[in-house]
C-alpha positions in Angstrom: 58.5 -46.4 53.4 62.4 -46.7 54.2 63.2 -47.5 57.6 67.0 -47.4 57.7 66.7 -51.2 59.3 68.7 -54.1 57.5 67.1 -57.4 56.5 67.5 -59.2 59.6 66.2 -56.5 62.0 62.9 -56.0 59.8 62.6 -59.3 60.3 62.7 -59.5 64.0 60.6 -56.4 64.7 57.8 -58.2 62.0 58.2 -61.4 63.8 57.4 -59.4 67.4 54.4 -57.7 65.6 53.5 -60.8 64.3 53.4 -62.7 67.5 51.1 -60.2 69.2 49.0 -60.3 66.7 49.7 -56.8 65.4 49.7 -56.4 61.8 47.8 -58.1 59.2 50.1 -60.0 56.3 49.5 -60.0 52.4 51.4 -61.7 49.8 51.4 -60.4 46.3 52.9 -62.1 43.3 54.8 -59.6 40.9 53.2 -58.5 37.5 55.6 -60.7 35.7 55.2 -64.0 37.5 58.7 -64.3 38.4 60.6 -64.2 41.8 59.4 -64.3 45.3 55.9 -62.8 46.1 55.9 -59.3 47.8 55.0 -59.7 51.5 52.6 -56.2 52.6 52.4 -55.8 56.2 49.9 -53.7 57.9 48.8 -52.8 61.3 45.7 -53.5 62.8 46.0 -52.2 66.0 47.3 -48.0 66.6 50.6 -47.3 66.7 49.7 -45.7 70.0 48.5 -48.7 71.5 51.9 -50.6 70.4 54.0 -48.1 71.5 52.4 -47.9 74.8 52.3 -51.7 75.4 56.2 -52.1 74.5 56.7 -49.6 77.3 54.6 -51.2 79.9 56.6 -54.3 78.9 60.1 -52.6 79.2 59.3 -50.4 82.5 58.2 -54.1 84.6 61.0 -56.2 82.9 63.1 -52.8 84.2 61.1 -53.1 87.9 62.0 -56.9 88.1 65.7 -56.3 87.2 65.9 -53.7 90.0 64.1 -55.9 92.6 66.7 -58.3 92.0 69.4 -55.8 92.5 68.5 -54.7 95.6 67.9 -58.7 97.0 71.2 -59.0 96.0 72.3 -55.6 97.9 70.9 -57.2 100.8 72.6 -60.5 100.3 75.9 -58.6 100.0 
């Protein structure tokens, strides 16, 4: 699957995934026995449910940015 992403933002998003215990991890050497192992990812949770929790995530990081805001309206 092609995602469009460079190296260092795969590498990121994975790491997030990771960390929330999202996605299972599998190494696989190459037929050959030479260079680095190939590194399969897949998830273990739905797509749904990761989507939706990033969200949730987003919209209260959002809520405590705007509370601020307004303090600082007040302040003002």
């Amino acid at each position: 699957m092609v995602s469009g992403l460079r190296q260092p933002e795969v590498s990121v998003a994975m790491r997030y995934l990771r960390e929330n215990n999202w996605i299972d991890i599998r190494e696989e050497k190459r037929s050959k026995g030479k260079g680095r192992p190939i590194k399969l990812y897949r998830l273990i949770v739905p797509m749904d449910y990761i989507v939706s929790k990033i969200e949730e995530d987003i919209v209260a990081e959002s809520r405590v940015v705007l509370g601020n805001i307004e303090r600082l309206k007040h302040i003002a």
